[in-house]
C-alpha positions as CSV (number, residue, x, y, z in Angstrom):
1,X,78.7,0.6,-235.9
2,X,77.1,3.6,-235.0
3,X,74.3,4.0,-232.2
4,X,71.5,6.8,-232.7
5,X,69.6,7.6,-229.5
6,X,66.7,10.3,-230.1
7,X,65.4,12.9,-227.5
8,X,62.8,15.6,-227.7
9,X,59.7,14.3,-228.4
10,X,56.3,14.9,-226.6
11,X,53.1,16.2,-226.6
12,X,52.4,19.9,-227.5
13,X,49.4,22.1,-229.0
14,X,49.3,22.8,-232.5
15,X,51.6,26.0,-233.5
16,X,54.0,25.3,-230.5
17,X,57.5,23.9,-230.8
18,X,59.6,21.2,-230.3
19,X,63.6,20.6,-230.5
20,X,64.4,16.7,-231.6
21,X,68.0,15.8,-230.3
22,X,70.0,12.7,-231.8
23,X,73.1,11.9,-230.2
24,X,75.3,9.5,-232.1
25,X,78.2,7.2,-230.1
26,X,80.9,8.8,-233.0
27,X,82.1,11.3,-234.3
28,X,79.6,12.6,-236.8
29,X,82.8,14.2,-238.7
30,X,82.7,10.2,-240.2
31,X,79.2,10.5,-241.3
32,X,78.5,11.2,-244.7
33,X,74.7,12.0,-243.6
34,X,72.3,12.7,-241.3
35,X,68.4,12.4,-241.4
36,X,65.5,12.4,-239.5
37,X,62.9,10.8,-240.9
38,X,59.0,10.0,-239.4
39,X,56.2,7.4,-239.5
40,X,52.5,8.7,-239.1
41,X,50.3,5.9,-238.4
42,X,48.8,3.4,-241.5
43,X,51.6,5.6,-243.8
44,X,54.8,4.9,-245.0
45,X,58.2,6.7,-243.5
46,X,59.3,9.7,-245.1
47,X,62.0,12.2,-245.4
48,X,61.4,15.2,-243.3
49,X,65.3,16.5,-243.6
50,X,68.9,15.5,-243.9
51,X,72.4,17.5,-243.8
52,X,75.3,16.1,-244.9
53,X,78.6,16.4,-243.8
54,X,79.4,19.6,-245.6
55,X,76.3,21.1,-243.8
56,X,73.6,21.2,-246.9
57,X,70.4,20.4,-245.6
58,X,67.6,18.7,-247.4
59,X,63.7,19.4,-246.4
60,X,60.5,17.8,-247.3
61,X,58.2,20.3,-248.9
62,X,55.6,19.8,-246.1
63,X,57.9,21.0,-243.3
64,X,59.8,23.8,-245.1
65,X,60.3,27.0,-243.3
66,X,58.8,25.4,-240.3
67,X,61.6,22.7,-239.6
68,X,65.9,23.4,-239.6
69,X,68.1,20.7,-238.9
70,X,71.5,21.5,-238.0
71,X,74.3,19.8,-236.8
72,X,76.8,19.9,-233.9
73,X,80.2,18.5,-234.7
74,X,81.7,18.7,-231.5
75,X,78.8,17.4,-229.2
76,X,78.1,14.6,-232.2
77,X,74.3,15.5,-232.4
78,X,72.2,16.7,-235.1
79,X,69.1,19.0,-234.6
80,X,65.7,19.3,-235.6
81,X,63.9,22.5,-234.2
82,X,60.4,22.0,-235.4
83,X,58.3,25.4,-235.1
84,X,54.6,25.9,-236.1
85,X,53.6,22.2,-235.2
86,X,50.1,21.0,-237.2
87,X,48.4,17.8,-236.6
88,X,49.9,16.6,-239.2
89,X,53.4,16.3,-238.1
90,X,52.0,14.0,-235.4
91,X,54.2,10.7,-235.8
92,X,57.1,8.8,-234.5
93,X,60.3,10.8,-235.9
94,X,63.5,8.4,-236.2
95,X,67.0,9.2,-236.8
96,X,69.3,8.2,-239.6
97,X,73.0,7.6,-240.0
98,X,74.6,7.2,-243.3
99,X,78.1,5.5,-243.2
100,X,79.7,4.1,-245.8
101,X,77.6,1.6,-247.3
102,X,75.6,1.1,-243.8
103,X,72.4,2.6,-242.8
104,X,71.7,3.2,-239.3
105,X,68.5,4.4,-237.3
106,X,67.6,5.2,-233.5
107,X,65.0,4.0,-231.6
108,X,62.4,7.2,-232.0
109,X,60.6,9.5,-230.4
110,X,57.0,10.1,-230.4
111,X,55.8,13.7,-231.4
112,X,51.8,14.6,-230.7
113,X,50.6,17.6,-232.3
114,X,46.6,18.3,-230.5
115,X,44.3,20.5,-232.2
């Protein structure tokens, strides 16, 4: 069982930046990957990055060279810096675990992007 709890989120002007935090409750050494994922409303959840456990990272073409996800082994928390903010990226961002054959998420965070 592994429990995802998501931090970062708010309200900022388009351009500005925001740091998503997911802590997970193991060791993320166990974890094959790591994701965050969003929901915009009336559209479907999509990838916006992963990293696996050997540290390659993964990006949706709409976020990269804004967005880096990293990962912290020793504090078991994974990253996503998100820089250059639009609209757009206005949505609930949730965080994924990959164990084994089990799929786990967080609770999310809300991120608002004004114009």
């Amino acid at each position: 069982q592994v429990q995802l709890v998501e931090s970062g989120g708010g309200l900022v002007q388009a351009g500005g930046s925001l740091r998503l935090t997911c802590a997970a409750s193991v060791s993320i050494l166990r974890i094959d990957d790591m994701g965050w994922y969003r929901r915009a409303p009336g559209k479907q959840r999509e990838l916006v990055a992963s990293i696996t456990s050997g540290g390659s990272t993964n990006y949706a073409d709409s976020v990269k060279g804004r967005f880096t996800i990293s990962r912290d082994n020793a504090k078991n928390t994974v990253y996503l810096q998100m820089n250059g903010l639009k609209p757009e990226d206005t949505a609930v961002y949730y965080c994924n675990s990959i164990l084994g054959f089990s799929d786990y998420w967080g609770q999310g965070t809300q991120v608002t992007i004004s114009s």
